[in-house]
PLY file of the C-alpha trace (Angstrom):
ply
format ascii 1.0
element vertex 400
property float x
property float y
property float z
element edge 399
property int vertex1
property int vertex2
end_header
-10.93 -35.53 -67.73
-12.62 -38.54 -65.84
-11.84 -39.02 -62.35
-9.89 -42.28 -63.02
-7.74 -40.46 -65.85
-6.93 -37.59 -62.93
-5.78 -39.96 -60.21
-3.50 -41.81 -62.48
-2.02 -38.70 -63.99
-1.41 -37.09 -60.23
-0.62 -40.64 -59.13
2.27 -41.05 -61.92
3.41 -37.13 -60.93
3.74 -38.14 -57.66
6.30 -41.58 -58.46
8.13 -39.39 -61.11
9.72 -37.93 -57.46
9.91 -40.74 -55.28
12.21 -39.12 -53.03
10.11 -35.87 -52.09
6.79 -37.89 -51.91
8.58 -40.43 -50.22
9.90 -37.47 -47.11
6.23 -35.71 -47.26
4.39 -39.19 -46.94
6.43 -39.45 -43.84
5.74 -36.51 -42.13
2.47 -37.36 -42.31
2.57 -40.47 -41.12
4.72 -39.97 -38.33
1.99 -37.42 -37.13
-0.74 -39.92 -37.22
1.59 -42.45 -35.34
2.11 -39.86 -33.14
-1.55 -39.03 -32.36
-2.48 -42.85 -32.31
0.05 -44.02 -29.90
0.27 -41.01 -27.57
-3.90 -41.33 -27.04
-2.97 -45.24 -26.69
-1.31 -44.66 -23.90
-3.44 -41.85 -21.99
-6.20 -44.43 -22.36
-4.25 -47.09 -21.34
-2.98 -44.97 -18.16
-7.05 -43.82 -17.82
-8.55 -48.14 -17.96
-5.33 -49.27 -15.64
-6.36 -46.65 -12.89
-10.03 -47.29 -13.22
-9.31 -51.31 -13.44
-7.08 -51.08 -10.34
-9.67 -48.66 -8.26
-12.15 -51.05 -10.03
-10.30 -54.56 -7.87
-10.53 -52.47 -4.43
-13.61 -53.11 -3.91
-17.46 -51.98 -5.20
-19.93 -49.56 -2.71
-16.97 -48.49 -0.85
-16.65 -45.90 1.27
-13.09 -44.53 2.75
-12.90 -42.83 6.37
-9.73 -40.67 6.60
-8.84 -38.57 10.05
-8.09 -35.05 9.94
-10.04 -32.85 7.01
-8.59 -32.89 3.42
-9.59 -29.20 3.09
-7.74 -27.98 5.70
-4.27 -29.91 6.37
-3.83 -30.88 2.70
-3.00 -34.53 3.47
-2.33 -37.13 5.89
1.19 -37.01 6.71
0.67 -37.81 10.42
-2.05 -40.55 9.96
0.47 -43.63 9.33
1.98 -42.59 12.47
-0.95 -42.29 14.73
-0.47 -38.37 14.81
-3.66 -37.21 13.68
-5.41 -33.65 14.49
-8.14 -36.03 15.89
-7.67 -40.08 16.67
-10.15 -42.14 14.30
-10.52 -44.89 16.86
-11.82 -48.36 16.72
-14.63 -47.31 18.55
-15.32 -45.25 16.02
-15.54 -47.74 13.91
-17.88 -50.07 15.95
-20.31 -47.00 15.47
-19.87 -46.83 12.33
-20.41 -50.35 11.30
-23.79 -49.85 13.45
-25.39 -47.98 11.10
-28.08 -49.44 8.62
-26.76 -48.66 5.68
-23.42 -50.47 6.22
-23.00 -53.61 5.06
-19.52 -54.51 6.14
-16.77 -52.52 7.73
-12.62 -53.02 8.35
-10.81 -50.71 10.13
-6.68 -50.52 8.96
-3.36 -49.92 10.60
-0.48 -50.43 8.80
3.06 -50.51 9.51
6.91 -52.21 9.34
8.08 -54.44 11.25
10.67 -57.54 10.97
9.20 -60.83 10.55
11.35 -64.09 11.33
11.36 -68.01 11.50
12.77 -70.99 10.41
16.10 -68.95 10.45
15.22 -66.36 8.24
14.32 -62.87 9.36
12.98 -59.74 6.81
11.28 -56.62 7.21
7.36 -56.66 6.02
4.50 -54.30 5.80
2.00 -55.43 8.22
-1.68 -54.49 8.03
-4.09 -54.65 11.01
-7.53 -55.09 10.42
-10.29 -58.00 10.49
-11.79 -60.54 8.78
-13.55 -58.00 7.01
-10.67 -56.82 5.07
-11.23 -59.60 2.43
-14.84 -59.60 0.93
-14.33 -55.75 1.00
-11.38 -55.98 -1.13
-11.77 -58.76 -2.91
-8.71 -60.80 -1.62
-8.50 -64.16 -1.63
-7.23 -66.65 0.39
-5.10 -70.11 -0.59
-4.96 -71.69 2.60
-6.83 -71.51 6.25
-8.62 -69.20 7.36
-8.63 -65.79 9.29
-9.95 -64.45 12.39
-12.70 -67.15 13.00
-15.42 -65.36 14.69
-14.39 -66.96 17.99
-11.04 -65.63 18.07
-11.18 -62.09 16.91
-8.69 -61.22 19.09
-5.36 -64.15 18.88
-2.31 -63.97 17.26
-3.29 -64.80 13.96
-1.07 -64.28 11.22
-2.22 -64.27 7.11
1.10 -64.32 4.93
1.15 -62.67 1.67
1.84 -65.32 -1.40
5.38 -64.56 -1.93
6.35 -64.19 1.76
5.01 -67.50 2.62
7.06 -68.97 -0.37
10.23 -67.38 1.15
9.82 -68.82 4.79
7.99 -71.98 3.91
8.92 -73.17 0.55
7.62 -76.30 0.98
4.33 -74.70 1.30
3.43 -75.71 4.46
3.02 -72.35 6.11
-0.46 -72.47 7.89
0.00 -73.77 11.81
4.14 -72.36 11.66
5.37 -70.29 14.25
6.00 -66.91 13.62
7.99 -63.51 15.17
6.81 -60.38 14.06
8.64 -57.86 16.22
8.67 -58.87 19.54
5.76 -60.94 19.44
4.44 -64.66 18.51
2.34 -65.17 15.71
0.38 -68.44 14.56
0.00 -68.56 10.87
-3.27 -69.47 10.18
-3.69 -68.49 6.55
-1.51 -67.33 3.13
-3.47 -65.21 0.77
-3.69 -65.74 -3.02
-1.45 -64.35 -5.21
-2.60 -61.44 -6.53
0.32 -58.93 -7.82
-0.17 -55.26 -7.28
-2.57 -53.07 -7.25
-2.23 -49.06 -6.87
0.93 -49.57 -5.81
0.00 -52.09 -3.21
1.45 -55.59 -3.68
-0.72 -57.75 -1.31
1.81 -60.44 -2.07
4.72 -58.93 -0.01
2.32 -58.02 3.21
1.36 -59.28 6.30
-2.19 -58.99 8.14
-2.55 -59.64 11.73
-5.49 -58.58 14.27
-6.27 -55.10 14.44
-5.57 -55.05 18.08
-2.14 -56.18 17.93
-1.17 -54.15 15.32
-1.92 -51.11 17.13
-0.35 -52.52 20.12
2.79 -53.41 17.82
2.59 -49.50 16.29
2.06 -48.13 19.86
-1.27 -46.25 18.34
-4.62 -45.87 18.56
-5.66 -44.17 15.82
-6.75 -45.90 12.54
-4.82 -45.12 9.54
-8.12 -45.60 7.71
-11.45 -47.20 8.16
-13.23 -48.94 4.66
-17.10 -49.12 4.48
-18.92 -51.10 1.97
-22.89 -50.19 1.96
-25.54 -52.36 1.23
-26.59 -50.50 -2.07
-25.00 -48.73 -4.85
-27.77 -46.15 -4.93
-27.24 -45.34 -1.02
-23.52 -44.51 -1.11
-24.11 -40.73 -0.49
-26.62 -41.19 2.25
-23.70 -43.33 3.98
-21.58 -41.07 3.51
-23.39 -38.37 5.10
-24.53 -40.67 7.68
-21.11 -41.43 8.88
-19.78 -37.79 8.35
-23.10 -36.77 11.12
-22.12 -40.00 13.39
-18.35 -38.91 13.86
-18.88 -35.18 14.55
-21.62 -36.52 17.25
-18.81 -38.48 18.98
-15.87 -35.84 18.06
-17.70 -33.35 20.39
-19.32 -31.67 17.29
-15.87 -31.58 15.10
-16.02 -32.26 11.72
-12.50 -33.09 11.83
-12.63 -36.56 10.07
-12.28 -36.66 5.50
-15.39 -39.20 4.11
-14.59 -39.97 0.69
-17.08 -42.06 -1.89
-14.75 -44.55 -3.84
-16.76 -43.75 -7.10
-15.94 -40.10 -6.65
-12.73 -40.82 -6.44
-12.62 -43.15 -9.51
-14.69 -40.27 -11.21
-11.86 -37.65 -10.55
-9.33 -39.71 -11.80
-11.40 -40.69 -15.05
-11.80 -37.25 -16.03
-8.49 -36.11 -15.30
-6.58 -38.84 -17.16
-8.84 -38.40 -20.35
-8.35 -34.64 -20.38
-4.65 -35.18 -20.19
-5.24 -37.90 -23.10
-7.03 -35.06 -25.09
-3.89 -33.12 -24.25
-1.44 -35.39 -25.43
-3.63 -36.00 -28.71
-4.14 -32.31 -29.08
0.40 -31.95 -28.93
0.46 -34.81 -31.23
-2.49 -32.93 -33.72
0.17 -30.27 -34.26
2.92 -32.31 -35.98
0.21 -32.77 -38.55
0.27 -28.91 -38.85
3.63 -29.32 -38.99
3.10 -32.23 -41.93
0.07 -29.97 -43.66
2.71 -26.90 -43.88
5.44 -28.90 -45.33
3.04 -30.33 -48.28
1.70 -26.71 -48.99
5.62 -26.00 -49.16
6.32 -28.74 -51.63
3.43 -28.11 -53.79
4.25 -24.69 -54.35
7.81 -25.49 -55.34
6.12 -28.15 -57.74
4.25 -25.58 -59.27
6.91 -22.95 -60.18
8.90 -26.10 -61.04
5.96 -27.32 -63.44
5.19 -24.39 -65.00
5.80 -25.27 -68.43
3.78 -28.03 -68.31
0.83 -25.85 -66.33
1.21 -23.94 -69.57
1.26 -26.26 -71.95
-1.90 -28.23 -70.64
-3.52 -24.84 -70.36
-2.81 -24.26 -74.45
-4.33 -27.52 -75.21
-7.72 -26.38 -73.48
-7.50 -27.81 -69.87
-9.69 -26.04 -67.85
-8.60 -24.33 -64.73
-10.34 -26.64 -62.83
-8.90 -29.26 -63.71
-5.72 -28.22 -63.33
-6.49 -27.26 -59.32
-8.01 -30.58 -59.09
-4.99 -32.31 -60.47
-3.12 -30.90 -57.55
-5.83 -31.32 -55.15
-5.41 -35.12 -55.75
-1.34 -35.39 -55.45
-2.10 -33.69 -51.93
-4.63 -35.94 -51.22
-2.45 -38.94 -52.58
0.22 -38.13 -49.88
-1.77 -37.63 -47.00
-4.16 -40.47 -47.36
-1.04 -42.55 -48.06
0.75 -40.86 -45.23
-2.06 -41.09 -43.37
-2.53 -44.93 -43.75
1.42 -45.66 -42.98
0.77 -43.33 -39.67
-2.04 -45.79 -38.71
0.27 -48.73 -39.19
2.73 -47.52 -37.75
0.47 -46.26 -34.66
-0.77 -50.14 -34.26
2.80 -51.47 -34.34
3.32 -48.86 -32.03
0.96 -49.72 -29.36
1.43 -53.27 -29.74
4.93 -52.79 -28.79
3.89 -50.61 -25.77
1.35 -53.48 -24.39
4.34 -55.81 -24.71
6.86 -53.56 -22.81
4.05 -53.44 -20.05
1.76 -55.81 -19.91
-0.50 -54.11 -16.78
-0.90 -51.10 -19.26
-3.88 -52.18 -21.88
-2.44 -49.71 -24.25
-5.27 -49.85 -27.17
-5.88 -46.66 -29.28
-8.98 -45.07 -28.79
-11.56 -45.73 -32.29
-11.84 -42.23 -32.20
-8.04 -41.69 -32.25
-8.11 -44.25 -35.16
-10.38 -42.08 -37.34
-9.40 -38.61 -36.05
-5.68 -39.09 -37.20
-6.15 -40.22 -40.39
-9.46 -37.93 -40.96
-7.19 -34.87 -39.24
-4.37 -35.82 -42.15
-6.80 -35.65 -45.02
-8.43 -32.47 -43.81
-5.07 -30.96 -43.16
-3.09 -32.38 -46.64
-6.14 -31.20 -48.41
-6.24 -27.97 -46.97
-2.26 -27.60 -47.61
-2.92 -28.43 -51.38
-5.91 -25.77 -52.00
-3.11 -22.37 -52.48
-0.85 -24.49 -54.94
-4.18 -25.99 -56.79
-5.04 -22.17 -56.93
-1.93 -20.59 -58.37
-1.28 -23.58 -60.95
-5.31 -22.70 -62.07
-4.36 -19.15 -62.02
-1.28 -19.35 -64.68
-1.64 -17.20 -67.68
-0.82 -20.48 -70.31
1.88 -17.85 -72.43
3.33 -16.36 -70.00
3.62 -20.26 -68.22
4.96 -21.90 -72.05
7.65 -18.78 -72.35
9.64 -19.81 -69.28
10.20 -23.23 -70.99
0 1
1 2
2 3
3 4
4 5
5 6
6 7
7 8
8 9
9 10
10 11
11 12
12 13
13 14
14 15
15 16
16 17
17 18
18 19
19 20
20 21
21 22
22 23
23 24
24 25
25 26
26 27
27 28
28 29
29 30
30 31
31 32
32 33
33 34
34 35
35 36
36 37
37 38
38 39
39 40
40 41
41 42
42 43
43 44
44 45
45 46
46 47
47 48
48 49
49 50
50 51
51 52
52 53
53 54
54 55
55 56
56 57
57 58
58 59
59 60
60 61
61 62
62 63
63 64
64 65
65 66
66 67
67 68
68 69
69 70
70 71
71 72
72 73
73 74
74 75
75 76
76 77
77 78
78 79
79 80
80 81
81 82
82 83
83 84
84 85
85 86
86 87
87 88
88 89
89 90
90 91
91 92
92 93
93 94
94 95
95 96
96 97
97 98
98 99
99 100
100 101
101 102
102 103
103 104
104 105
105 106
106 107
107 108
108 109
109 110
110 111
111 112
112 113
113 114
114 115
115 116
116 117
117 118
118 119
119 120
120 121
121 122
122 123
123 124
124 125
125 126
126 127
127 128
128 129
129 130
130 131
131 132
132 133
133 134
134 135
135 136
136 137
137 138
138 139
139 140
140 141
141 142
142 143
143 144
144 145
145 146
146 147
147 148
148 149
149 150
150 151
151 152
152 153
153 154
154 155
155 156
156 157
157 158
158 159
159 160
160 161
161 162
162 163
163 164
164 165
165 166
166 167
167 168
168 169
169 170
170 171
171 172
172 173
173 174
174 175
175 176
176 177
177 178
178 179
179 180
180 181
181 182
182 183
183 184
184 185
185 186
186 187
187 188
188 189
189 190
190 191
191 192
192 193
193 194
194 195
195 196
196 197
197 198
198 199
199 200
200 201
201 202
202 203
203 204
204 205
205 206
206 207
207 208
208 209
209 210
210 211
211 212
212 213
213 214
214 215
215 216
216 217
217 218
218 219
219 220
220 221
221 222
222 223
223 224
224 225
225 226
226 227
227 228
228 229
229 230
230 231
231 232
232 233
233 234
234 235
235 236
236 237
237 238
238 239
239 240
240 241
241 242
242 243
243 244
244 245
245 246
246 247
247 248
248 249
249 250
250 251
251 252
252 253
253 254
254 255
255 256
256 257
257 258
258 259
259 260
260 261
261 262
262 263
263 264
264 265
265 266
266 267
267 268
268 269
269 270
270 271
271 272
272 273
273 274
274 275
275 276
276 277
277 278
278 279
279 280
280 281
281 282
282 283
283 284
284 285
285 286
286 287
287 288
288 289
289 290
290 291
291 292
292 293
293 294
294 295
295 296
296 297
297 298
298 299
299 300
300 301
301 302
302 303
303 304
304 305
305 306
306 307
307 308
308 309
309 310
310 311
311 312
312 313
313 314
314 315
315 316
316 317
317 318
318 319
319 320
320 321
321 322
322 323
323 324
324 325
325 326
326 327
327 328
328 329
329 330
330 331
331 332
332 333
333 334
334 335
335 336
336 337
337 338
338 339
339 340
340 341
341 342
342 343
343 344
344 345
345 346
346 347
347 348
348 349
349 350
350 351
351 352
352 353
353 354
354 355
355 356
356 357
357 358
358 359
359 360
360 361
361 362
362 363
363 364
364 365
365 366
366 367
367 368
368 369
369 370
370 371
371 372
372 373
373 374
374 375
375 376
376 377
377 378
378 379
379 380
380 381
381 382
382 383
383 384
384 385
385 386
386 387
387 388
388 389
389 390
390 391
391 392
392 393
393 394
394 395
395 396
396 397
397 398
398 399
């Protein structure tokens, strides 16, 4: 039998039940689906993370008082109650050394903003100038903290709180309460939406001084580095680690932390949990692969008379297995190609639910699902192929 005689026959087997073909063709393809779409969005999760670490800022460096290993996290440092105060002279120290490029210590806090009638509370955040070539923020209008006047009372307005107060947009040279003291806006930032669950838009940055006057503290809630070269962001960071235990009275009580390593951890944890999710989703093609073996082997005890009678007119046994090697093959490669549509249509619909997540299937998940429910339809079709081969053609044409 040629091969284009044996995919019609198996092919025209398969229609003559369009209901059971119909049920395992879906099984399969809601396995693919599954394995396309679930790895869409672990990816998606893994590039939003790197993209938003990514818009922080490149050759960064983050100081952090008190040691990770020890106290577990920070809980104390947004309050200025810290095992050891990271201080702005600390800072200044820092920002001597070679390597260091740029530096901007941090403080941040609440506090109630009002004017022009209006009064809200705001996250503040004191730092310097610094702040925005390290983080890449931008600003609309003015200016802050000329070098002259590092330490007025300067005020930058986030996009959408300058909107609120000044709606005709004329924010920059407005008076301004935060708290109990008088501000001078001299600058609203860009908009720029969120990022790792920071929305610059709804924040306010003021002098570094007077927000630790404002947060009665004197400890930095953390201090950003930037170095001068990619290639020398270890040596900072050992270099700053060495200068802070020299001025903590030989304590190594401060957390250094490289920004890549941090980005690194994430990356690998986010695609092992994608591998996960792929790996859960792999198993409902088991699932699929068991139900075709099923269905085949009820075909054959159903199609016994006709195993028989093609065995009396002188069909080889292998034919015969490969006629049932191709109707399993026909219904997962089908299945398997209805999976993959319906994975697409799937992730499309997840990037327009939430447009931040860039929810695109993997090219490997593309090919694994459909290659995993060939292999696994195949596989599920090789017993049935075996026992029609194996029919004894009499025995097969007496239970007519």
């Amino acid at each position: 039998m040629r091969l284009q005689d044996l995919l019609l026959f198996s092919l025209k087997t398969l229609t003559s039940h369009p209901v059971r073909s119909l049920l395992i063709m879906l099984a399969m393809a809601l396995g693919v689906a599954a394995v396309i779409i679930l790895t869409a969005l672990g990816d998606g999760a893994r590039q939003y993370v790197v993209n938003a670490f990514s818009s922080i800022g490149t050759n960064l460096i983050i100081v952090l008082p008190g040691r990770a290993e020890t106290a577990g996290s920070f809980p104390g440092a947004v309050m200025g109650q810290t095992p050891r105060d990271l201080t702005l002279e600390d800072a200044h120290w820092v920002g001597r050394l070679p390597q260091v490029r740029r530096y901007a210590p941090l403080n941040v806090g609440v506090a109630e903003l009002s004017a022009a009638g209006k009064l809200r509370e705001v996250t503040l955040m004191g730092t310097t100038a610094e702040i925005f070539p390290i983080r890449h923020m931008q600003l609309a209008q003015g200016k802050f903290l000329a070098h002259t006047g590092e330490n007025s009372a300067q005020i930058v307005l986030g996009a959408r709180i300058a909107q609120e107060f000044f709606p005709d947009g004329n924010a920059v040279g407005q008076r301004m309460r935060l708290s109990d003291r008088r501000f001078l806006v001299t600058g609203v930032m860009a908009m720029q939406g969120e990022s790792m669950g920071f929305n610059s838009d709804e924040l306010v940055i003021i002098p570094i001084q007077h927000a630790q006057t404002l947060l009665n503290t004197t400890s930095l809630f953390r201090l950003l580095v930037e170095t001068r070269h990619h290639d020398e962001i270890e040596s900072t960071r050992e270099a700053i680690r060495q200068t802070l235990i020299r001025r903590h009275d030989g304590e190594d009580d401060v957390t250094v932390i490289a920004h890549d390593a941090v980005l690194a951890t994430f990356d690998r944890i986010l695609r092992a949990l994608t591998l996960g999710v792929a790996g859960i989703a792999v198993i409902s093609l088991a699932v699929a692969g068991i139900l075709v073996m099923n269905v085949m082997l009820v075909s054959v005890s159903q199609r016994t008379a006709e195993i028989g009678l093609l065995k009396a007119i002188g069909t080889p046994a292998v034919i015969i297995r490969h006629i049932f090697l191709a109707e399993a093959i026909w219904l997962s490669l089908t299945g398997a190609l209805a999976g993959f549509i319906l994975g697409q249509a799937g992730s499309w619909i997840l990037r327009l639910v939430y447009p931040v997540l860039p929810a695109w299937p993997p090219l490997w998940a593309n090919f694994a699902g459909i290659a995993v429910a060939v292999l696994t339809g195949v596989l599920a079709g090789l017993l049935p192929a075996i026992r029609a081969a194996r029919l004894d053609p009499v025995k097969a044409l007496g239970k007519r």
